[in-house]
N, C-alpha and C positions, 0 to 999 in steps of 0.2 A: 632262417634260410635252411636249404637243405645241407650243404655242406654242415652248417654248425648241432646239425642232427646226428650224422655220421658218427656211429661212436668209432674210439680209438683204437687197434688194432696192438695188442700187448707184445711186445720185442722178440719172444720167441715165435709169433706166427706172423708179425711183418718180414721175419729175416727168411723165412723160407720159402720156396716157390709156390704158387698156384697148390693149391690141392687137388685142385681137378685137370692136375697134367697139363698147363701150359703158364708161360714165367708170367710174373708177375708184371713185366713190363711189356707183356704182349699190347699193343694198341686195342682198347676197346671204347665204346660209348657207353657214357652215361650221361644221368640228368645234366650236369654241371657242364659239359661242355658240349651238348647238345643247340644244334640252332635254333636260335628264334622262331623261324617260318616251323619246322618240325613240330617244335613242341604247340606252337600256336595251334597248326591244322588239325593236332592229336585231340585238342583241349575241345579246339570248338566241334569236331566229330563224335566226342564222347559228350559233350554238353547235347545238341541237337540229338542223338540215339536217347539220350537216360529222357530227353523231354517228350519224346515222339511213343517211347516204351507204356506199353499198358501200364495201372498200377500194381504193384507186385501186393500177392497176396499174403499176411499174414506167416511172419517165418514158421515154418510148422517141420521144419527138419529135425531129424531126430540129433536130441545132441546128447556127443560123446565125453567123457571123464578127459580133461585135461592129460598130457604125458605125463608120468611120474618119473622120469629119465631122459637123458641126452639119448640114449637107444632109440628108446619108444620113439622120440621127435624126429630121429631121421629115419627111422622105418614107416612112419607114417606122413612124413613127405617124400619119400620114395614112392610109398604108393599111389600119393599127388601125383606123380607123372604116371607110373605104370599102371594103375586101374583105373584112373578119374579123368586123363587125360587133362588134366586142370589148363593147360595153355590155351585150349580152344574151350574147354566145358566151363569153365569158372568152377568146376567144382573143387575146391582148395580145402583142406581139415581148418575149418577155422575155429573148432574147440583148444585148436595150440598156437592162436595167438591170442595177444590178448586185444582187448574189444577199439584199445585205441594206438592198433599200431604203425606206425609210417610205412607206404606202399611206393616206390620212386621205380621207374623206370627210365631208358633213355628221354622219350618225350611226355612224361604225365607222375605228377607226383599227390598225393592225397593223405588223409589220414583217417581212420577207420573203418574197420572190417564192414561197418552197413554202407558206407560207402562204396567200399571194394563190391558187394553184393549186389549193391542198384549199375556199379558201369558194369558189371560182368553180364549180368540179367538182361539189359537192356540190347547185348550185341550177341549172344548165343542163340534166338532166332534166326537170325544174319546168319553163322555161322551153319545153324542148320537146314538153309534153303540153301544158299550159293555155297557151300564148300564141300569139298569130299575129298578123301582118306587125309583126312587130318587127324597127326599121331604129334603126340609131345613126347620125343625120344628120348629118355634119361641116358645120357653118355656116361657118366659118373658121381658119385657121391659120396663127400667125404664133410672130416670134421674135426673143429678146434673146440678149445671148452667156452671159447665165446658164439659160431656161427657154426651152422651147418652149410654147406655151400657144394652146389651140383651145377653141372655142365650140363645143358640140353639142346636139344637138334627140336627148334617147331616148325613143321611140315604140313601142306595143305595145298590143295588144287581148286582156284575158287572157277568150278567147271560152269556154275550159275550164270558169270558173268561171258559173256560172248567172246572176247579178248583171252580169257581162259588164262588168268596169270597166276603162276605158280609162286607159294612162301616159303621159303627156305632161307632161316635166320636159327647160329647159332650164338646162345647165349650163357649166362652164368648168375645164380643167383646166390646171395648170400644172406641165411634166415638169422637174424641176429637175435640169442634167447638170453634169457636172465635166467642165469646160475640156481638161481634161488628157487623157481616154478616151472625152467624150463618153457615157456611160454615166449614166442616169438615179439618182438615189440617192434623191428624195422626189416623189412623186405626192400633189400636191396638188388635189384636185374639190373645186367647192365649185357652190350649184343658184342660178337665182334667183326660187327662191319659198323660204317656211320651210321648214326639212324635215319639220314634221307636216302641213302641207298636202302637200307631197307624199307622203307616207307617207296620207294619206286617200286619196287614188285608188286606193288598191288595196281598198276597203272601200266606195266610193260610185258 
């Protein structure tokens, strides 16, 4: 299950609030108490997009040296939001995780980065026919020696669609790395509103 993947969070950084400036007991969504109907619509929307998706051609991206630091790792997911725009682009540094590592969000949870690459690929066309000024806002970003974990604001105007419904969802994620390589093994998002409320903006 995904709960019993969660690693455990070490006594000095359960005891202290949010790193990214809001308490720990602030109400948010995640996989685990996510509804049913949500995670189902998410599942089978990403299932139907990856089938309907041309096939992708041969990864030919240039690839980068691993982080050799806790630095490196959240300078270079920093720049995951501010140059890559990764919430709407899929473009994510995946030379800093490693190849099999758990991906969960409020409604959609999977495991490995070629995975991560076939739903992202398959909805970034989408993204760039019907949407516009879509920014992945980085609010903040901080760090324990277990996770790197940032606050973000994802914003988008899907002007494509006639109804013209706007996404405004913030959330928070937590990149959980190993000590050892520094290399991410679980991406944990989680939003803070329900996830059918957010999942109604794209319909109202």
């Amino acid at each position: 299950s995904v709960n019993s993947f969660i690693p455990k969070e070490s006594a000095a950084t359960r005891n202290r609030s949010s790193l990214c400036g809001k308490p720990d007991d602030q109400e948010v969504s995640s996989y685990s108490d996510t509804d049913a109907a949500s995670k189902g619509f998410v599942s089978t929307l990403t299932n139907v997009f990856n089938a309907a998706a041309a096939p992708s051609e041969d990864d030919a991206r240039e690839r980068k040296a691993p982080p050799q630091n806790v630095d490196e790792l959240q300078s270079r997911i920093r720049d995951d939001y501010e140059m890559n725009n990764y919430l709407w682009t899929g473009k994510l540094d995946l030379d800093c995780f490693k190849d099999s590592c758990r991906f969960t969000d409020p409604t959609l949870t999977f495991q490995g980065t070629d995975k991560f690459k076939q739903n992202t690929d398959s909805l970034v066309p989408l993204v760039e026919r019907f949407v516009e000024n879509y920014q992945s806002i980085l609010l903040d970003i901080q760090r324990t020696d277990q996770y790197v974990e940032t606050r973000w604001n994802m914003v988008g105007e899907l002007n494509g669609l006639f109804w013209k419904p706007k996404i405004d969802v913030i959330g928070r994620t937590k990149f959980w790395f190993n000590p050892k390589d520094y290399l991410v093994y679980f991406y944990d998002e989680s939003w803070e509103v329900p996830a059918y409320q957010a999942l109604l903006q794209l319909v109202t």
